[in-house]
FIKOL-114395 format. One record per residue (C-alpha): x, y, z; residue in three letters. Coordinates in steps of 0.02 Angstrom, whole numbers, plus 50000, padded with zeros to 5 digits. Example, Ala and Ser with C-alpha at 12.3 -4.5 7.8 and 13.67 -1.06 7.14 Angstrom:
<pts>
     X     Y     Z   r
 50615 49775 50390 ALA
 50684 49947 50357 SER
</pts>
This chain:
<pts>
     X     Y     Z   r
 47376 50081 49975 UNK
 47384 49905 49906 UNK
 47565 49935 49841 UNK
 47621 50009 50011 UNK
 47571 49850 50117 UNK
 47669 49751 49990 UNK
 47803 49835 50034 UNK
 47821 49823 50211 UNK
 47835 49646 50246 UNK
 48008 49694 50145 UNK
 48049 49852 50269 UNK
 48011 49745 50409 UNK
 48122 49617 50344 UNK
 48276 49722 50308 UNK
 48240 49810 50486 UNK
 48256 49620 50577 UNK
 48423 49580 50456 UNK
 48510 49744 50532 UNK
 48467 49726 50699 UNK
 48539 49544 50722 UNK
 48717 49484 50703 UNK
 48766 49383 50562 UNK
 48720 49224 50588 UNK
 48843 49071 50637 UNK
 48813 48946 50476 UNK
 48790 49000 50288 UNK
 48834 49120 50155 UNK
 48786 49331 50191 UNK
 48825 49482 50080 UNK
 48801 49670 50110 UNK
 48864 49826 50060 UNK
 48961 49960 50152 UNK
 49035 50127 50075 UNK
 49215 50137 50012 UNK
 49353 50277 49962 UNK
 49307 50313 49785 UNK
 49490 50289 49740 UNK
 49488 50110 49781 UNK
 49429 49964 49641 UNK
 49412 49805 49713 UNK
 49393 49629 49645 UNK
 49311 49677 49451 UNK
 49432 49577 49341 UNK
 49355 49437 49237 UNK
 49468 49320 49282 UNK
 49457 49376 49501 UNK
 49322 49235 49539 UNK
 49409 49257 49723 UNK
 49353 49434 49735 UNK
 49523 49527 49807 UNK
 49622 49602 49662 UNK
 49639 49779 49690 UNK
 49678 49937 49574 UNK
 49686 50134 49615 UNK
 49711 50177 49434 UNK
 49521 50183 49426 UNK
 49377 50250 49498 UNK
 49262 50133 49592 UNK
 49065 50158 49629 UNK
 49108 50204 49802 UNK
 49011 50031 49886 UNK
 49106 49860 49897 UNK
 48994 49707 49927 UNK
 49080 49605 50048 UNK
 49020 49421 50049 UNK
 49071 49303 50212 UNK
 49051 49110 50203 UNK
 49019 49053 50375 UNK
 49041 48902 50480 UNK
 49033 48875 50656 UNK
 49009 49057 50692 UNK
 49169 49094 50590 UNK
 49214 49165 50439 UNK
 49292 49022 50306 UNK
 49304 49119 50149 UNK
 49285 49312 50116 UNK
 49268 49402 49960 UNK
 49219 49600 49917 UNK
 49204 49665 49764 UNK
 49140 49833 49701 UNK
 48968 49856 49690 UNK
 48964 49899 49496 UNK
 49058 49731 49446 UNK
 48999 49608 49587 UNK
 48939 49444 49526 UNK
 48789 49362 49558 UNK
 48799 49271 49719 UNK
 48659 49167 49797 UNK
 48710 49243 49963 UNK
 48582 49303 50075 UNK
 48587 49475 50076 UNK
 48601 49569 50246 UNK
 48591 49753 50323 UNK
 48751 49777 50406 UNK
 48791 49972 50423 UNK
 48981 50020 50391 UNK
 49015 50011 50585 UNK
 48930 49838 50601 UNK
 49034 49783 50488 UNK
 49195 49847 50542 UNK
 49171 49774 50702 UNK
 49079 49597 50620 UNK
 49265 49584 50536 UNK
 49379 49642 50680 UNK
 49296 49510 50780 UNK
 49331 49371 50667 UNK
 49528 49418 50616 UNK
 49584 49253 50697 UNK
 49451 49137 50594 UNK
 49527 49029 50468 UNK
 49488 49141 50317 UNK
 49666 49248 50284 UNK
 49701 49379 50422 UNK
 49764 49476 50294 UNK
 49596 49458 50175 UNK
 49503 49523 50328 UNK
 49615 49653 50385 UNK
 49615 49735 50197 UNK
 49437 49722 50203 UNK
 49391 49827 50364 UNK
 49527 49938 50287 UNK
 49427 49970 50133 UNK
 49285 50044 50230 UNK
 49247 50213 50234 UNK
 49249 50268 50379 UNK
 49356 50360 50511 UNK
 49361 50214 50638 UNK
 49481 50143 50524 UNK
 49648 50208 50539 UNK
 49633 50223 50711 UNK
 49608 50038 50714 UNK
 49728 49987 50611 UNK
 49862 50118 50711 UNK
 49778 49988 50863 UNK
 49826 49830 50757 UNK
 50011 49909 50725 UNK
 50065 49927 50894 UNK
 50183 49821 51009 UNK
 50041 49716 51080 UNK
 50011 49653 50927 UNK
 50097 49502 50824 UNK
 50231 49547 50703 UNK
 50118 49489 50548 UNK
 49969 49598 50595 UNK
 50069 49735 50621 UNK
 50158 49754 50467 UNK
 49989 49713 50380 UNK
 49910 49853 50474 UNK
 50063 49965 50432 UNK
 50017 49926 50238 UNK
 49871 49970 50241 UNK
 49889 50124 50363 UNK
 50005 50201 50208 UNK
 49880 50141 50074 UNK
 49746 50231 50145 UNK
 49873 50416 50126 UNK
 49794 50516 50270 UNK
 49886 50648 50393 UNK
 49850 50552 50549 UNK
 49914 50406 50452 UNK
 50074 50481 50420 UNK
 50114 50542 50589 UNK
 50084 50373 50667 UNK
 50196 50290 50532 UNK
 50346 50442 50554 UNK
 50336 50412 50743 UNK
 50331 50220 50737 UNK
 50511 50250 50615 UNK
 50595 50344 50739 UNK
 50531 50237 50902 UNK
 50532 50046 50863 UNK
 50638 49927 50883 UNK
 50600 49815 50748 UNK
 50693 49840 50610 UNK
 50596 49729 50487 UNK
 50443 49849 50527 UNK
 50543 49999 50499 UNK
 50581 49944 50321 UNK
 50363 49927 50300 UNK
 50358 50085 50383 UNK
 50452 50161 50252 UNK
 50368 50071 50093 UNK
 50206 50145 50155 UNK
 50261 50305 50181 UNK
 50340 50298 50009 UNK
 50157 50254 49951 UNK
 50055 50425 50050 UNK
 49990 50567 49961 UNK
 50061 50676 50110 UNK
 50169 50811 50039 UNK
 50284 50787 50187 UNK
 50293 50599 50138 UNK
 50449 50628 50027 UNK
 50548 50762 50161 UNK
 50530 50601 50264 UNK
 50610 50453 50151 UNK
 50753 50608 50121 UNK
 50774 50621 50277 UNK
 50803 50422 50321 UNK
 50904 50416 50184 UNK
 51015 50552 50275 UNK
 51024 50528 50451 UNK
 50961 50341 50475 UNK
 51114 50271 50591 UNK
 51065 50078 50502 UNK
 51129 50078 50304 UNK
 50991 49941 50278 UNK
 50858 50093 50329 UNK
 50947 50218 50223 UNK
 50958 50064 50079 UNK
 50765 50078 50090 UNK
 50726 50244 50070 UNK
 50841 50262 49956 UNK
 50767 50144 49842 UNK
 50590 50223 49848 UNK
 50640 50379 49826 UNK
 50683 50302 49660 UNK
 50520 50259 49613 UNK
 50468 50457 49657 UNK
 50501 50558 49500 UNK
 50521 50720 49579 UNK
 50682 50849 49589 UNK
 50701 50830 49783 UNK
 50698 50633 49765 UNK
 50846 50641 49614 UNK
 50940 50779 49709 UNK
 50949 50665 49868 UNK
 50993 50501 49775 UNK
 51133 50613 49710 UNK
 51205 50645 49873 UNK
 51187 50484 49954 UNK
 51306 50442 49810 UNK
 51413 50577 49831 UNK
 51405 50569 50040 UNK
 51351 50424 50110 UNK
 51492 50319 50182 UNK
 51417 50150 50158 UNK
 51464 50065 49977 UNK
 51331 49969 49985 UNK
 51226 50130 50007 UNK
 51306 50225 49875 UNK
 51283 50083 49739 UNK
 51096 50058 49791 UNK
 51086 50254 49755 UNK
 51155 50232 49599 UNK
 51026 50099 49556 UNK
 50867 50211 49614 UNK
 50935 50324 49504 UNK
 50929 50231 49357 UNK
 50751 50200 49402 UNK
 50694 50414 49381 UNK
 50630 50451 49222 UNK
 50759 50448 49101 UNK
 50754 50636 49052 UNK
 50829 50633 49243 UNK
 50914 50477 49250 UNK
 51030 50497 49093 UNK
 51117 50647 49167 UNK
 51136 50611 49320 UNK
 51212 50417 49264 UNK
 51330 50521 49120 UNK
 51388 50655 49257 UNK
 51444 50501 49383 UNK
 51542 50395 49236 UNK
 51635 50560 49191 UNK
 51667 50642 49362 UNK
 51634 50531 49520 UNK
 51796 50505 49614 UNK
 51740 50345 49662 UNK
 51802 50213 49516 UNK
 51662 50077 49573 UNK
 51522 50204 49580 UNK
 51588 50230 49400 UNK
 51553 50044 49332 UNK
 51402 50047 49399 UNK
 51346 50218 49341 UNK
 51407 50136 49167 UNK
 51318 49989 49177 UNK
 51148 50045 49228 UNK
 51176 50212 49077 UNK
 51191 50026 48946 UNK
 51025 49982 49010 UNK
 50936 50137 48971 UNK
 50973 50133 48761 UNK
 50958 50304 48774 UNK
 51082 50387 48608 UNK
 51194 50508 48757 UNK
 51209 50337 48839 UNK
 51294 50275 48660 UNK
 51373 50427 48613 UNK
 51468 50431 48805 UNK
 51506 50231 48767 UNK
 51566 50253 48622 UNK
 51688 50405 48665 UNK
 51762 50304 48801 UNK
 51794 50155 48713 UNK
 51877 50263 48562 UNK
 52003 50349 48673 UNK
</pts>
């Protein structure tokens, strides 16, 4: 009995902390769930707390720590629960919609809008994309929208997709377009590649079909190296066709090398040649050499 009234001056306490709002002066930390997929600020050298990696597995929790002045947020940091430091913060009970909203509220406080926004997207929860999808629209200012388009393609869900397909084919803004595209280039949607193929087809602006052409360079996959071949072989933009030949080199070079050889040898084009030769140099790769060498011995 003895050990169970110990205890609940502590209950009480933690009950009080996640009833109230974060208070206006001073240094708070909790913890709210986050995608398993998602490693946040556990480098040795990341004393600022906001280096983040999806090549490995995190704890699912991030501690997120606020400094506060004046009821607003000066500094924030978040780091995954299984490396966060020791902090003399005092610890507070915010639940993961508490703290969404603690965060939205504060997006124009002098800590980085950008540190904040990648913050409430790290949350697990499914407020967030619709939020962010609320942060990408026209009301918003160009910087938090392309922010909130990041993050919208980081976090690789359907709805996610949809909004970023639909904002490519509706808005006006071609800057935003091009972030559209990186972050669809970035989703785990299987459609995500039919789409960059199909900007890279039909786009009316080259700089748009530039940009998908140049991710679908960094996708190893047939579809992505059959379309770079045709915007090559098709497109009627130079500038297009030599980016095309560049995302090509970029493939894998079990795909690359071919495709580079069949261009120097075939391609009608005599510029798409030179630079189908000079990116087949950089790769070192012997049928590189051996096609070198037979042209220069002719």
């Amino acid at each position: 009995m003895k050990r169970h009234l110990l205890l609940l001056p502590l209950l009480l306490l933690t009950t009080a902390a996640s009833a109230q709002s974060v208070p206006s002066d001073g240094l708070y930390a909790w913890t709210v769930p986050t995608a398993r997929d998602v490693r946040v600020g556990c480098w040795d050298a990341d004393h600022d707390g906001f280096n983040i990696s999806t090549d490995q597995p995190g704890s699912g929790e991030m501690v997120v720590i606020a400094q506060m002045r004046n009821d607003k947020i000066i500094r924030l940091k978040a780091h995954d629960h299984a490396c966060a430091p020791a902090t003399n913060a005092q610890r507070i009970d915010l639940d993961v919609n508490a703290s969404i909203d603690f965060l939205a509220r504060h997006l124009e406080d002098p800590a980085d809008e950008d540190r904040i926004l990648a913050v409430i997207a790290m949350h697990e929860s499914p407020r967030v994309e619709p939020m962010l999808e609320k942060f990408a629209s026209k009301s918003s200012r160009f910087n938090m929208r392309e922010k909130a388009v990041f993050w919208i393609g980081q976090r690789g869900g359907e709805a996610g997709f949809r909004f970023l397909r639909d904002l490519l084919h509706s808005d006006d803004d071609l800057e935003l377009r091009k972030k559209a595209v990186f972050s669809i280039s970035q989703s785990r949607v299987d459609a995500a590649t039919g789409e960059l193929i199909n900007i890279a087809r039909n786009d009316k602006s080259s700089g748009m079909r530039r940009e998908a052409i140049f991710w679908l360079g960094q996708k190893a996959g047939e579809k992505a190296a059959a379309e770079l071949r045709r915007a090559v072989d098709e497109d009627s933009d130079d500038d297009v066709r030599e980016h095309a030949v560049f995302a090509i080199s970029q493939l894998p070079r079990d795909r690359s090398v071919p495709i580079l050889i069949d261009l120097v040898r075939h391609h009608k084009s005599a510029h798409v040649r030179e630079k189908a030769m000079f990116w087949l140099a950089q790769t070192n790769d012997p049928r590189a050499l051996d096609l070198i060498e037979e042209i220069l011995t002719k």
